[in-house]
Backbone of each chain as ProteinMPNN parsed JSONL, in Angstrom:
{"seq_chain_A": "XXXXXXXXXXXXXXXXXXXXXXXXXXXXXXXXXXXXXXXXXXXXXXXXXXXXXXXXXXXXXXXXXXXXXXXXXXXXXXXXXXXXXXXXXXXXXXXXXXXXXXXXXXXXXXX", "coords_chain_A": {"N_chain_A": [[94.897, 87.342, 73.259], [94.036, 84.591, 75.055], [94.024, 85.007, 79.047], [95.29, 83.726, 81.998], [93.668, 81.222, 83.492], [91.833, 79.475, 86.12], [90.961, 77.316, 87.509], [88.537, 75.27, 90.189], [86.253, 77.929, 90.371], [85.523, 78.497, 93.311], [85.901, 76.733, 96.611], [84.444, 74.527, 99.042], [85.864, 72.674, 101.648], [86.088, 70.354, 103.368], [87.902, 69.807, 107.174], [90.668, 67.789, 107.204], [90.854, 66.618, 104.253], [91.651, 66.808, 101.228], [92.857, 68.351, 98.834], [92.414, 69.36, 95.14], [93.558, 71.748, 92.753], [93.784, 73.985, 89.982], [95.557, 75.106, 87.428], [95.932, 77.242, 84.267], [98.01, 78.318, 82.202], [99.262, 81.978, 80.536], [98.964, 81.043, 77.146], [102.276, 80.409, 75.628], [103.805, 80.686, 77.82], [105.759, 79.696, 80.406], [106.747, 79.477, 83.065], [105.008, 78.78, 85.558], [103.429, 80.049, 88.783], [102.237, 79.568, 92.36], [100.366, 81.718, 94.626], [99.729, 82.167, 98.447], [97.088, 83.769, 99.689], [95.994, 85.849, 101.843], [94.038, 87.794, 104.529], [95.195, 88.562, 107.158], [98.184, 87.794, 106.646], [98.793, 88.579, 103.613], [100.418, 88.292, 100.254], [101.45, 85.16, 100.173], [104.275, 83.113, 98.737], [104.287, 80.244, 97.19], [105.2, 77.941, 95.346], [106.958, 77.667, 92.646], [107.322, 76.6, 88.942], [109.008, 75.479, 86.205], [108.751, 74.288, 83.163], [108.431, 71.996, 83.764], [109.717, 71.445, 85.987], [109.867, 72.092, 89.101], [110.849, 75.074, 90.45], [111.395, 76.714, 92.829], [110.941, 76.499, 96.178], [108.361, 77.878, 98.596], [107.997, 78.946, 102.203], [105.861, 76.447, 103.372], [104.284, 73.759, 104.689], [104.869, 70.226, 104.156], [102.541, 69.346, 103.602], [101.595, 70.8, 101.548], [101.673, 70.735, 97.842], [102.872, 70.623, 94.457], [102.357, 70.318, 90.698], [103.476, 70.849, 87.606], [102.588, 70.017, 84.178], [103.55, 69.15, 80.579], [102.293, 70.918, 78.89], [102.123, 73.331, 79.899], [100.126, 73.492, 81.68], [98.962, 73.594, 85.525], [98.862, 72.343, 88.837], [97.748, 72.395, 91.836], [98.24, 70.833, 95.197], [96.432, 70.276, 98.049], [96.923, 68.306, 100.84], [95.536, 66.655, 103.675], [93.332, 68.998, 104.842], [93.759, 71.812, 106.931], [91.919, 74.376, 109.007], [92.997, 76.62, 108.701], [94.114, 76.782, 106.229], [92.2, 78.226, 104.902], [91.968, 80.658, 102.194], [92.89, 82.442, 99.565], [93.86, 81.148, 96.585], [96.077, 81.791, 94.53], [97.479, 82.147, 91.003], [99.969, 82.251, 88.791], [101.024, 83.523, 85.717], [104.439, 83.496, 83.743], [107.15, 84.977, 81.415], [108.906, 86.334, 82.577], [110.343, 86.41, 85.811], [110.106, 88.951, 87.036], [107.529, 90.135, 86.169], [104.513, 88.792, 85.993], [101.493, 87.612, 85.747], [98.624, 87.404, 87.023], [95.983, 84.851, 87.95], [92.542, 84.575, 88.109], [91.966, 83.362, 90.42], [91.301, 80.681, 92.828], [88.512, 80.486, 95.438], [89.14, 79.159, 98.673], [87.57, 77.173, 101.179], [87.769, 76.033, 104.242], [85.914, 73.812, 106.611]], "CA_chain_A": [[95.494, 86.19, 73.949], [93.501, 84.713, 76.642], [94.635, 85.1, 80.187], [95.709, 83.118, 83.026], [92.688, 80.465, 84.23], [91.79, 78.908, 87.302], [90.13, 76.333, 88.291], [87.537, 76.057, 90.202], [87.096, 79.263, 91.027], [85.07, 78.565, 94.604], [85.514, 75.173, 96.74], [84.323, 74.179, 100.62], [86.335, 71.644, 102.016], [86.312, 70.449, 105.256], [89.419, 69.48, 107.544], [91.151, 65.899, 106.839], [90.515, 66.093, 103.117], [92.23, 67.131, 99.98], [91.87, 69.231, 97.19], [93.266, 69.861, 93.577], [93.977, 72.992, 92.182], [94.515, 74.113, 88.364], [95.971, 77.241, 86.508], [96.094, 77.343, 82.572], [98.928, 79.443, 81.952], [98.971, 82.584, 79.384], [99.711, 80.514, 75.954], [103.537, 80.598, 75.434], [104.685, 81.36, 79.193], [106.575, 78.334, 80.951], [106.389, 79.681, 84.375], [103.867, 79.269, 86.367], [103.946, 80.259, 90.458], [101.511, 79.847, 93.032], [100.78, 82.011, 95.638], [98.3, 82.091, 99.334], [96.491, 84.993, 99.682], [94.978, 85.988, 103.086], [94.177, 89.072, 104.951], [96.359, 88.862, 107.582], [99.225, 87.621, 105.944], [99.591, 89.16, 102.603], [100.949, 87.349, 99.205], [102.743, 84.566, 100.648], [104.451, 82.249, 98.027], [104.039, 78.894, 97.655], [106.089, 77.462, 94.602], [107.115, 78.38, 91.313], [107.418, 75.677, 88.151], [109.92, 75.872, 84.862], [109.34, 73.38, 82.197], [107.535, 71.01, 84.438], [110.383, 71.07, 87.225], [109.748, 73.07, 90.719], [112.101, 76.051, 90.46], [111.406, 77.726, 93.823], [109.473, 76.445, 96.974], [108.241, 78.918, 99.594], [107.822, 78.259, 103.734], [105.104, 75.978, 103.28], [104.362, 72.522, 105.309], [104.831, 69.472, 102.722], [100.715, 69.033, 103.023], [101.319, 71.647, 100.222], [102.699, 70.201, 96.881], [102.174, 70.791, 93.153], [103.121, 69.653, 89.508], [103.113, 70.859, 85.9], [102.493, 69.321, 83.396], [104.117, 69.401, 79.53], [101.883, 71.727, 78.316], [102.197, 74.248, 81.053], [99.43, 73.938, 83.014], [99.758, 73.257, 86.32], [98.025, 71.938, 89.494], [98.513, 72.346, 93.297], [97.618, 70.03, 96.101], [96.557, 70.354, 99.792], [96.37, 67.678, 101.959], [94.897, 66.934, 105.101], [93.791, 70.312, 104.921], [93.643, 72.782, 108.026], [90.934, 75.574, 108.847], [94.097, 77.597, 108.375], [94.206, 76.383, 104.714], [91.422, 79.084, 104.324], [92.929, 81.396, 101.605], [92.511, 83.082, 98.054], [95.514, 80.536, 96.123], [96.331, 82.724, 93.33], [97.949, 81.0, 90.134], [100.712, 83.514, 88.022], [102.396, 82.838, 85.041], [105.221, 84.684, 83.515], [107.88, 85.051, 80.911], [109.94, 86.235, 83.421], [109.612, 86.722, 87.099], [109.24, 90.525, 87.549], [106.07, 90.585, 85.561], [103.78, 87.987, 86.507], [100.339, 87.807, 85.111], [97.718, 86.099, 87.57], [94.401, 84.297, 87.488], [91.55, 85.154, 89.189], [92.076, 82.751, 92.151], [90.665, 79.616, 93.64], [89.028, 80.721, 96.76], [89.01, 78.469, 99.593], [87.236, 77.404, 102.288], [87.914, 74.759, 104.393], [84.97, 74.084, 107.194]], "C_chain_A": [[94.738, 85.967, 75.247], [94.389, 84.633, 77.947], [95.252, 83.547, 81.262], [93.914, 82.232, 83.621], [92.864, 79.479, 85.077], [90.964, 78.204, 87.736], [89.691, 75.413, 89.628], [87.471, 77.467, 91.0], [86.454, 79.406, 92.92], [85.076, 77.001, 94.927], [85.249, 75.206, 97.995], [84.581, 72.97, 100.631], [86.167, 71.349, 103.27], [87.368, 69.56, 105.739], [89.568, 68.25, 107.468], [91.226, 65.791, 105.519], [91.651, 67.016, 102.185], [91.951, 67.996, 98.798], [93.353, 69.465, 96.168], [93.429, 71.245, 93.111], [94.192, 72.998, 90.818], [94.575, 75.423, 88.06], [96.132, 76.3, 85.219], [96.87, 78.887, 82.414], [98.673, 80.149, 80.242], [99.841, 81.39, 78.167], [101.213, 81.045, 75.883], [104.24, 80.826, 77.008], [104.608, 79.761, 79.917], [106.693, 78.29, 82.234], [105.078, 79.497, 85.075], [104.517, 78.905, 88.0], [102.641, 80.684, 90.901], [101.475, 80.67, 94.301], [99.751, 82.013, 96.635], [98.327, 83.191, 99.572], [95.552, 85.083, 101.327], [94.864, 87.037, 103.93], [95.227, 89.671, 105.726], [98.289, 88.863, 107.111], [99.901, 88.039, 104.273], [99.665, 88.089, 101.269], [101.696, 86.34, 99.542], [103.052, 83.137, 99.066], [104.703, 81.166, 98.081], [105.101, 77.789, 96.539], [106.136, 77.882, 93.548], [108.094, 76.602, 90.308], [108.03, 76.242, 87.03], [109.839, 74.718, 84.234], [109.035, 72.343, 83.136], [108.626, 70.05, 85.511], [109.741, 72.183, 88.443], [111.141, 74.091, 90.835], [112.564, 76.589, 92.19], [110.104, 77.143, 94.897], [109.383, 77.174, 98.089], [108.161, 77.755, 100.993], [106.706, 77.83, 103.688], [105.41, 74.227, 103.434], [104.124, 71.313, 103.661], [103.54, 68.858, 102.607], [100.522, 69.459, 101.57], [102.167, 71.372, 98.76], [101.712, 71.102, 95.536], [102.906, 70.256, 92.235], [102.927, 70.672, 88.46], [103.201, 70.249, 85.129], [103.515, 69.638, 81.925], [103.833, 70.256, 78.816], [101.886, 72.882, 79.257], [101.775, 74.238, 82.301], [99.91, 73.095, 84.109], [98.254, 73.035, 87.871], [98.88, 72.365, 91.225], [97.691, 71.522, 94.199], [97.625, 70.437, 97.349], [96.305, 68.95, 100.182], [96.066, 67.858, 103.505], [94.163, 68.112, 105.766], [92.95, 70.598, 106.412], [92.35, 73.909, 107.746], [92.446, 76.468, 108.279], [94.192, 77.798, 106.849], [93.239, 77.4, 104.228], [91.974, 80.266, 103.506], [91.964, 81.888, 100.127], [94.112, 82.204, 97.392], [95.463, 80.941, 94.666], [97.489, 81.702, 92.29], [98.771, 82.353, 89.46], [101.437, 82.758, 87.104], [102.748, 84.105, 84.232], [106.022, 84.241, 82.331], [109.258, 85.297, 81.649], [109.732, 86.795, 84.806], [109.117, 87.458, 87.788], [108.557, 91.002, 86.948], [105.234, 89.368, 85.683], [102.541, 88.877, 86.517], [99.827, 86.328, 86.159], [96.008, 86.293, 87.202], [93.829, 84.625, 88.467], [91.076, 84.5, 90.598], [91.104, 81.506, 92.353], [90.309, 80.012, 95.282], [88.34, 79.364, 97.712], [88.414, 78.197, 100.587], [86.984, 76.502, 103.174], [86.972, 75.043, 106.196], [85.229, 72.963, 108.475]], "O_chain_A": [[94.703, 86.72, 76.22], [95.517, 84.157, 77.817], [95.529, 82.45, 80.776], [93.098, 82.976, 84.163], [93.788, 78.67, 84.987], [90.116, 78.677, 88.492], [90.629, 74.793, 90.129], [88.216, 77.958, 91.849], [86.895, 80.279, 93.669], [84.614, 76.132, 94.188], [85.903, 76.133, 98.473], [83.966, 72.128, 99.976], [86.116, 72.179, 104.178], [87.798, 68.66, 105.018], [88.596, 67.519, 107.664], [91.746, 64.711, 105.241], [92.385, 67.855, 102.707], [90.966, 68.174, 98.082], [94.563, 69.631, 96.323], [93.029, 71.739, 94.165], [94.796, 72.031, 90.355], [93.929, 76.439, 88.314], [96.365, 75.094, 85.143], [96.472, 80.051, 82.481], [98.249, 79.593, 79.229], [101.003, 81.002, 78.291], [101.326, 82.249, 76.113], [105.411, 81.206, 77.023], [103.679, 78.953, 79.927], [106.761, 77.176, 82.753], [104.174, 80.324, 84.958], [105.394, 78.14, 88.4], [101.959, 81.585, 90.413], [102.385, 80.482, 95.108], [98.64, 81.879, 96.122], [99.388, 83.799, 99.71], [94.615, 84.365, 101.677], [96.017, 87.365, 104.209], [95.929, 90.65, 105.471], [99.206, 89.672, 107.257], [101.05, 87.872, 103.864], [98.953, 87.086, 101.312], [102.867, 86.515, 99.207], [102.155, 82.455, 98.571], [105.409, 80.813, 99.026], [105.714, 76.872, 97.086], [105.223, 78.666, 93.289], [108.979, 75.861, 90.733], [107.737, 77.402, 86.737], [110.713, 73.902, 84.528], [110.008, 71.593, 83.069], [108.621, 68.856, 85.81], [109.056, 73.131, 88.059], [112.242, 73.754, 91.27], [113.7, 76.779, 92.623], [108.889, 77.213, 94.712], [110.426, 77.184, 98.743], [108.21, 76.526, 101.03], [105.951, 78.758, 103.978], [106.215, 73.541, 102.805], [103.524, 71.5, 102.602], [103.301, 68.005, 101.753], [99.807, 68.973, 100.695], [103.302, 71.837, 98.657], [100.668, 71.753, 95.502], [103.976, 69.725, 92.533], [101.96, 71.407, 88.659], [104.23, 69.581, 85.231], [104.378, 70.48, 82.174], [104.671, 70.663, 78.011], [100.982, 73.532, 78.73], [102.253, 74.57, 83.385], [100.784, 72.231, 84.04], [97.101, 73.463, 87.843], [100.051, 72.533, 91.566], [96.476, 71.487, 94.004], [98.638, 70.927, 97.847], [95.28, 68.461, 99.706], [96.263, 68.803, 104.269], [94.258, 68.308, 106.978], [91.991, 69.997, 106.897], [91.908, 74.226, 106.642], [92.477, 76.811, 107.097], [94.333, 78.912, 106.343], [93.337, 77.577, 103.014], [92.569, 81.047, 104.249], [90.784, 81.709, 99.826], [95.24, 82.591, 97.694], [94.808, 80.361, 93.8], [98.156, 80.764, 92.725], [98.24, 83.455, 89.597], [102.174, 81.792, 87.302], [102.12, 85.139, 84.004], [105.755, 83.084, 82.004], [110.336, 84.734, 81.459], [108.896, 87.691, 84.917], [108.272, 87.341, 88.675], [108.573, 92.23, 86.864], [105.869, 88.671, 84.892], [102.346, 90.027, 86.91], [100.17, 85.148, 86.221], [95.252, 87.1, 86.663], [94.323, 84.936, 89.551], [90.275, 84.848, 91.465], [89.99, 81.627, 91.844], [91.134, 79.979, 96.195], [87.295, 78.765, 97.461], [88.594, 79.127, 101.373], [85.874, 75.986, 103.042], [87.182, 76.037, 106.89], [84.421, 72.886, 109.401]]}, "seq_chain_B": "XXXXXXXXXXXXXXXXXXXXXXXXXXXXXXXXXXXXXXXXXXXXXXXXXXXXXXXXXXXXXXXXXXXXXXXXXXXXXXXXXXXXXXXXXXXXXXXXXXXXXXXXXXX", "coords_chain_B": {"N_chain_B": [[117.202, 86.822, 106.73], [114.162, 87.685, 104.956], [112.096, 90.763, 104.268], [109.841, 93.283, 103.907], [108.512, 96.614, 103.944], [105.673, 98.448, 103.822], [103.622, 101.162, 103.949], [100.04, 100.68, 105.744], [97.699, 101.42, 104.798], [96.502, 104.396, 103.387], [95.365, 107.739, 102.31], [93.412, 109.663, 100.029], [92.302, 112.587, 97.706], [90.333, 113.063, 94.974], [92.131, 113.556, 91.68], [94.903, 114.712, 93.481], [98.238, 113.505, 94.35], [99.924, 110.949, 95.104], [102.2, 109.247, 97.242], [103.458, 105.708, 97.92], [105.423, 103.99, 99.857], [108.188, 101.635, 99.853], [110.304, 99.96, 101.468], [113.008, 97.149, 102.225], [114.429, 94.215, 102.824], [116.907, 91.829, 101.887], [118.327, 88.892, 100.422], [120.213, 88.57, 97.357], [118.639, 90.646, 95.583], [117.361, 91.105, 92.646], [115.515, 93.441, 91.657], [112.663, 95.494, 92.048], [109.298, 95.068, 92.199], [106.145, 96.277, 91.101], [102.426, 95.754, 92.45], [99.191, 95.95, 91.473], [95.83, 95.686, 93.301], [92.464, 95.642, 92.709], [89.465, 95.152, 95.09], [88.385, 91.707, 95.252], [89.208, 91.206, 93.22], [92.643, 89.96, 90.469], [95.933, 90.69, 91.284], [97.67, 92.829, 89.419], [99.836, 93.59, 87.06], [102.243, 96.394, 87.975], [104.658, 97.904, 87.316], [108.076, 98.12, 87.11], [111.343, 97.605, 88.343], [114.91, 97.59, 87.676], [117.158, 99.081, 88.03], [118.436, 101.742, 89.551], [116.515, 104.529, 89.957], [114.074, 106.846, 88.347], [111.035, 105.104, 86.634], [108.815, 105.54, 84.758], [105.115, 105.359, 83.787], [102.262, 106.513, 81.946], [100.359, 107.963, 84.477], [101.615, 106.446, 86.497], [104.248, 106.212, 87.965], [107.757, 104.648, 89.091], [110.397, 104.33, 91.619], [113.101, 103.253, 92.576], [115.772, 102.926, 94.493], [118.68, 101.335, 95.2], [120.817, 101.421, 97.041], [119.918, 102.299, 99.336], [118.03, 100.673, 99.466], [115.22, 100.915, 98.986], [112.241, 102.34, 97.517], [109.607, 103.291, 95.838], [106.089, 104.184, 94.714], [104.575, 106.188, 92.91], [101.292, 108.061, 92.602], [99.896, 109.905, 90.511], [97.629, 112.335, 89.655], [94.944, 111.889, 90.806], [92.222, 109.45, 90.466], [89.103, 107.5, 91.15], [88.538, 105.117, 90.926], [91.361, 104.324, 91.177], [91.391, 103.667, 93.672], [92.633, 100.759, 95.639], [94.471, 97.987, 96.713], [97.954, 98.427, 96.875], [101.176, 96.952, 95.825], [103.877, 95.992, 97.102], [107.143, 94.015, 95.797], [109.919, 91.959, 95.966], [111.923, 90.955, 93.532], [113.225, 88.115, 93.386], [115.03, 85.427, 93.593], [112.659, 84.535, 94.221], [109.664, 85.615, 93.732], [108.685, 87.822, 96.368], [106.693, 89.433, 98.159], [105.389, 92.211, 99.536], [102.988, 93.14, 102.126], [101.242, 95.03, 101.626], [99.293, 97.893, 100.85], [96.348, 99.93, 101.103], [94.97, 101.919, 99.642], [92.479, 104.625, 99.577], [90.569, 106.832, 97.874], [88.875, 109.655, 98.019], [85.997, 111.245, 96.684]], "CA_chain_B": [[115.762, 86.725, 106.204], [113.212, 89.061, 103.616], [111.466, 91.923, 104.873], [109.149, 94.145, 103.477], [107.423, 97.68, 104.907], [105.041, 99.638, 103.227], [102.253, 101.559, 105.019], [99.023, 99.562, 105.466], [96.639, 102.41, 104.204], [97.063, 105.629, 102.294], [93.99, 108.554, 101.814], [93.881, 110.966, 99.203], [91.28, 112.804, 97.475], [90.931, 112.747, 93.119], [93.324, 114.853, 91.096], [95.81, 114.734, 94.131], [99.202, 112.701, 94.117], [100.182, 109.872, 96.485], [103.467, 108.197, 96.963], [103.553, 104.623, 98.72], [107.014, 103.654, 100.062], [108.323, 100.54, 100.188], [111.631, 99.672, 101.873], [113.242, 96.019, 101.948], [115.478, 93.431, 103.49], [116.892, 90.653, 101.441], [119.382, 88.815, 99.382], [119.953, 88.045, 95.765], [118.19, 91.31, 95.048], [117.404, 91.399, 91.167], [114.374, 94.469, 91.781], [111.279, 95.722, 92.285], [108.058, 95.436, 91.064], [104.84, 97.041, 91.8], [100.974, 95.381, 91.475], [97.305, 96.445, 92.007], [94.793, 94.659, 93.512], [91.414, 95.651, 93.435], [88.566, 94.261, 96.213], [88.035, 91.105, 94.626], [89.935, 90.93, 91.641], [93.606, 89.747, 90.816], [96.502, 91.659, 90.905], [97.681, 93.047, 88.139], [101.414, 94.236, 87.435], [101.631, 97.766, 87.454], [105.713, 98.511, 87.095], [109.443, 96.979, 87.618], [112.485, 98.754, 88.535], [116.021, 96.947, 88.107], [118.047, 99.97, 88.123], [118.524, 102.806, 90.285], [115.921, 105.975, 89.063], [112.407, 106.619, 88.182], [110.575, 104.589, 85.112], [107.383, 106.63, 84.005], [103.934, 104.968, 82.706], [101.667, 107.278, 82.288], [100.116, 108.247, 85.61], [102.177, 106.281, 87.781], [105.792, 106.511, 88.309], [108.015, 103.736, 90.312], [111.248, 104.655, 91.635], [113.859, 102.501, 92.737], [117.324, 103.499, 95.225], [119.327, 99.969, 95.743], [121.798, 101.773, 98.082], [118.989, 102.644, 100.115], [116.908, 99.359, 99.849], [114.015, 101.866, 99.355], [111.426, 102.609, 96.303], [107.712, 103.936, 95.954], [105.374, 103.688, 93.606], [103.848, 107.317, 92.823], [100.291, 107.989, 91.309], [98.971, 110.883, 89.723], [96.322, 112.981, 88.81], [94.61, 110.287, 91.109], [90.811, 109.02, 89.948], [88.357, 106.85, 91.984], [89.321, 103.785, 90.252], [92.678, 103.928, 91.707], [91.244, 102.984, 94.992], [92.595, 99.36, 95.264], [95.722, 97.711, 97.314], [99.319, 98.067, 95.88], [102.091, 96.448, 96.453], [105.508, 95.662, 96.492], [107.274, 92.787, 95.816], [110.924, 92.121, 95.523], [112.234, 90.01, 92.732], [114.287, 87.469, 94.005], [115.199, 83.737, 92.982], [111.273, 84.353, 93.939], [108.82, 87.075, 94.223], [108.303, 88.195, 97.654], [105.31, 90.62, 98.426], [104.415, 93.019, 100.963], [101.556, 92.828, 102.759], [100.008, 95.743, 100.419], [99.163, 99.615, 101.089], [95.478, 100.383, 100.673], [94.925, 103.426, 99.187], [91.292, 105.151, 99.734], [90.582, 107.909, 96.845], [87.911, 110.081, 97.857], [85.816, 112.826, 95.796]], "C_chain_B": [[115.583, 87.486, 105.189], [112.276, 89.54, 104.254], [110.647, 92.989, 103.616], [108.397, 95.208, 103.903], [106.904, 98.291, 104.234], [103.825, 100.406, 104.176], [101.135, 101.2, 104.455], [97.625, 100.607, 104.783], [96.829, 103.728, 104.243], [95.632, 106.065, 102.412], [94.023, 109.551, 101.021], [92.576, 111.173, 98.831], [91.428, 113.187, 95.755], [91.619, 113.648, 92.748], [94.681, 114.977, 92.162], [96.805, 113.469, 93.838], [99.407, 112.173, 95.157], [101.675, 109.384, 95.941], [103.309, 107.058, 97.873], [105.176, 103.994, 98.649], [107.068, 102.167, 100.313], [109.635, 99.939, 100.544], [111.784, 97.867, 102.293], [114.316, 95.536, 102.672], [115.676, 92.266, 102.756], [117.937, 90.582, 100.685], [119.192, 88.751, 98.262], [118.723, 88.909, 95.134], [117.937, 91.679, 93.568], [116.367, 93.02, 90.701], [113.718, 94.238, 91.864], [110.104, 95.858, 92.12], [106.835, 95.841, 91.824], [103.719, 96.226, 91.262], [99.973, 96.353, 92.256], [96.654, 95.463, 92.412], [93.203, 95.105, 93.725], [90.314, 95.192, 94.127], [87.971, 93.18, 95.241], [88.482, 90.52, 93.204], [91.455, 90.24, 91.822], [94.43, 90.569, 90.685], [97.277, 91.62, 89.881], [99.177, 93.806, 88.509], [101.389, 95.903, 86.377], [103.68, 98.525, 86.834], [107.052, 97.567, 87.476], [110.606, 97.595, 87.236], [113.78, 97.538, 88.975], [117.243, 97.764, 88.727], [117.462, 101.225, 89.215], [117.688, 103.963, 89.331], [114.685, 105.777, 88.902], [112.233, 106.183, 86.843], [108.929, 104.954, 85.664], [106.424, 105.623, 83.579], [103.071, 105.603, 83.033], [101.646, 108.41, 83.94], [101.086, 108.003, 86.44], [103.28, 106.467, 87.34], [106.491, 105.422, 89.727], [109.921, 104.264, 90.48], [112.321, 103.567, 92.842], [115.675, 102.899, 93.78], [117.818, 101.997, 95.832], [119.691, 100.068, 96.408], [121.064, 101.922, 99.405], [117.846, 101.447, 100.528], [115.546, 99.69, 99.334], [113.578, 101.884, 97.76], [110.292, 102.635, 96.587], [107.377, 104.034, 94.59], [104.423, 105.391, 93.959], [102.782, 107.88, 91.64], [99.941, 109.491, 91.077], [98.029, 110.999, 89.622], [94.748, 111.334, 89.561], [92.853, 110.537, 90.654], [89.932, 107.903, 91.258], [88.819, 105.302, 91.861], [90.697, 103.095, 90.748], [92.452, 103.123, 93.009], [91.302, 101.429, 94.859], [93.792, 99.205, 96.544], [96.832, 97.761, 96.307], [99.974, 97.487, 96.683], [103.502, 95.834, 96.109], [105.919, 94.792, 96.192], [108.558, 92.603, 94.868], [111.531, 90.516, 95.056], [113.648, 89.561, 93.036], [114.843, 86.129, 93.23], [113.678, 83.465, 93.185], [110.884, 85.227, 94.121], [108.571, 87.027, 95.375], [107.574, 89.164, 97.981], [105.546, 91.416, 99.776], [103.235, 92.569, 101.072], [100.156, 93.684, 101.983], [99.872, 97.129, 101.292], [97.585, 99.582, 100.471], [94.659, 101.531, 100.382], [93.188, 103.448, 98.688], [91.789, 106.706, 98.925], [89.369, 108.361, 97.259], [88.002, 111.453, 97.012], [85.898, 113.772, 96.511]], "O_chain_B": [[116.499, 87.969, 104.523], [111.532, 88.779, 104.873], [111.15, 93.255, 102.525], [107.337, 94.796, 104.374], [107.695, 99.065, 103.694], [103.309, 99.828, 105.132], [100.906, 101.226, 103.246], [96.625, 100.053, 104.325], [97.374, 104.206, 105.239], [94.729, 105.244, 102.57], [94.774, 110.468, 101.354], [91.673, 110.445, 99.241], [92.514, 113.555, 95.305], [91.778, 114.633, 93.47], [95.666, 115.41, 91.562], [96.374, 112.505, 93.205], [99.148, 112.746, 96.215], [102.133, 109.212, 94.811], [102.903, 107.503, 98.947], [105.852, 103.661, 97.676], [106.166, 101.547, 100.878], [110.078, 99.27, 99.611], [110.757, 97.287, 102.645], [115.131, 96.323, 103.153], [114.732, 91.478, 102.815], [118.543, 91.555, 100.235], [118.028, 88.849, 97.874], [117.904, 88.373, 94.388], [118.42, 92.774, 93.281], [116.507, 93.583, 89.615], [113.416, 93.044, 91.867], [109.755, 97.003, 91.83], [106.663, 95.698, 93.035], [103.691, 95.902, 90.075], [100.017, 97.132, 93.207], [96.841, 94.343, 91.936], [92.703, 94.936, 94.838], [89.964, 94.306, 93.346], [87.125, 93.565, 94.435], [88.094, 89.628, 92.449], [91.766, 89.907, 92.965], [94.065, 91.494, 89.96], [97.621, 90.551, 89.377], [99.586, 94.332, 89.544], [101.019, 96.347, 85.29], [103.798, 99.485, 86.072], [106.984, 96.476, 88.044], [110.882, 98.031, 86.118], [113.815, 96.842, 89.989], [118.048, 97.381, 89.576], [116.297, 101.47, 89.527], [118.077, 104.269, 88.204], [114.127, 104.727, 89.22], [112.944, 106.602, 85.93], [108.243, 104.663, 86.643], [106.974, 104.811, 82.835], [102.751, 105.596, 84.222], [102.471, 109.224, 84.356], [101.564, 108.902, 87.132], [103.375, 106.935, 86.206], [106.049, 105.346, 90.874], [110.584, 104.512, 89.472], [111.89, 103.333, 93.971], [116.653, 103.102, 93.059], [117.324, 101.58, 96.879], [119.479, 99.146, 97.195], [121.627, 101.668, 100.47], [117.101, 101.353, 101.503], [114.727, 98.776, 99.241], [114.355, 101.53, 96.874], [109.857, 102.036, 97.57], [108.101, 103.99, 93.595], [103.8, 105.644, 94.991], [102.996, 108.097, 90.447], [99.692, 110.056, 92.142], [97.262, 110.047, 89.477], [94.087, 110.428, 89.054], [92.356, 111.658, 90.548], [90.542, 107.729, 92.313], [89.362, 104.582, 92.699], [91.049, 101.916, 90.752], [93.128, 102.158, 93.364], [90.452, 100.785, 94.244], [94.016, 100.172, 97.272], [96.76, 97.291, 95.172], [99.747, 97.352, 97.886], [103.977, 95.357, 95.079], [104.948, 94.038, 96.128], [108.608, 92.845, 93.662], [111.617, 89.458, 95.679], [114.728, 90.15, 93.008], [114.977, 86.223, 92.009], [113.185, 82.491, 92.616], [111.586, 86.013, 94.758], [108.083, 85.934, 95.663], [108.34, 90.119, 98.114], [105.873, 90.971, 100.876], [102.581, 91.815, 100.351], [98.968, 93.42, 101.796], [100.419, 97.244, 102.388], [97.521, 99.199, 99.303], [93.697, 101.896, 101.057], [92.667, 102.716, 97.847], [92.765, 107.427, 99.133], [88.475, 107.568, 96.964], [88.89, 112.251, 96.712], [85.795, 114.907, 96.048]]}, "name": "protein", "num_of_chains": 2, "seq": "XXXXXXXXXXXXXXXXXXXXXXXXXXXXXXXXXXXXXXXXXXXXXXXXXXXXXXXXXXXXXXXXXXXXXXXXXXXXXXXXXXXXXXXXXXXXXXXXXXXXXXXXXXXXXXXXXXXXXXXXXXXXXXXXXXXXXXXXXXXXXXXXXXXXXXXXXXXXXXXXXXXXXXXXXXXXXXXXXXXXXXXXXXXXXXXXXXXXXXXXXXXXXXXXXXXXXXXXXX"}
């Protein structure tokens, strides 16, 4: 069964602008949950999707959105983005929430 | 709020045993789960404790005390390989992480 994919997996942005995000969740798993990754700060979570509603959104400014789609996958958006926005945004999908299977990350780098 | 403490780096040397603690603050506690992360990679789920007691896989071992808030994640027979970040992360209405424990395995 293939895994969890992420797209792309490296981007440089620079501040004012926008970017897309994509995960391809494991075949059969309905969850997917993003999370920002950064040294100082740790795993911080960013939202979590069921069936192509928003189950769960973390402390994150509404620059930061996302969707899923019908088939699982799923996308996240920055706007306007910040140097701060510099991160590793990790993509997870699950069957159920205390096992979460992630992708190998989108990393970020906004200039 | 949600809280999380584990200690930020761990040292051991191979064949020796480590425990990494991880104590908690939060509501709507459902348990605990443990990942890996090694430099560069994603993390990977290593264990998940709903109940009170230790659950066994192989090497590691994760142990769980609700009354206490408290649980650690204990490795074995440790290898080089192990060297990575773990970490906690308490299953809530969302996952909530620690910051991670980085555990250095030398020969």
């Amino acid at each position: 069964k293939a895994g969890v994919t992420q797209t792309p997996r490296y981007l440089i942005k620079t501040r004012g602008q926008q970017v897309t995000l994509s995960c391809s969740p494991i075949s059969g798993h309905r969850s997917v949950s993003w999370y920002q990754q950064t040294p100082g700060q740790g795993l911080q979570f960013l939202f979590e999707y069921f069936s192509e509603t928003q189950r769960n959104k973390g402390n994150f400014p509404g620059r930061f959105s996302g969707r899923q789609f019908s088939n699982s996958r799923s996308e996240m958006n920055v706007s306007t983005l910040e140097l701060g926005d510099s991160a590793l945004y990790l993509c997870a999908s699950s069957l159920n929430r205390n096992e979460q299977y992630f992708g190998p990350g989108t990393r970020l780098t906004v200039t | 709020g949600q809280s999380l403490e584990q200690p930020s780096e761990v040292t051991a040397v191979e064949g020796a045993i480590v425990q990494i603690n991880c104590t908690y603050q939060t509501s709507g506690f459902y348990g605990l789960s443990w990942y890996q992360q090694h430099d560069g990679g994603a993390p990977t789920f290593l264990s998940y404790n709903a109940l009170d007691g230790l659950e066994e896989t192989g090497r590691f071992s994760s142990f769980l005390s609700r009354s206490d808030s408290y649980g650690y994640l204990l490795l074995q027979e440790l290898q080089m390989k192990d060297s990575a970040s773990y970490f906690c992360a308490v299953v809530t209405d969302k996952l909530i992480f620690g910051t991670g424990t980085r555990l250095q395995v030398f020969p």
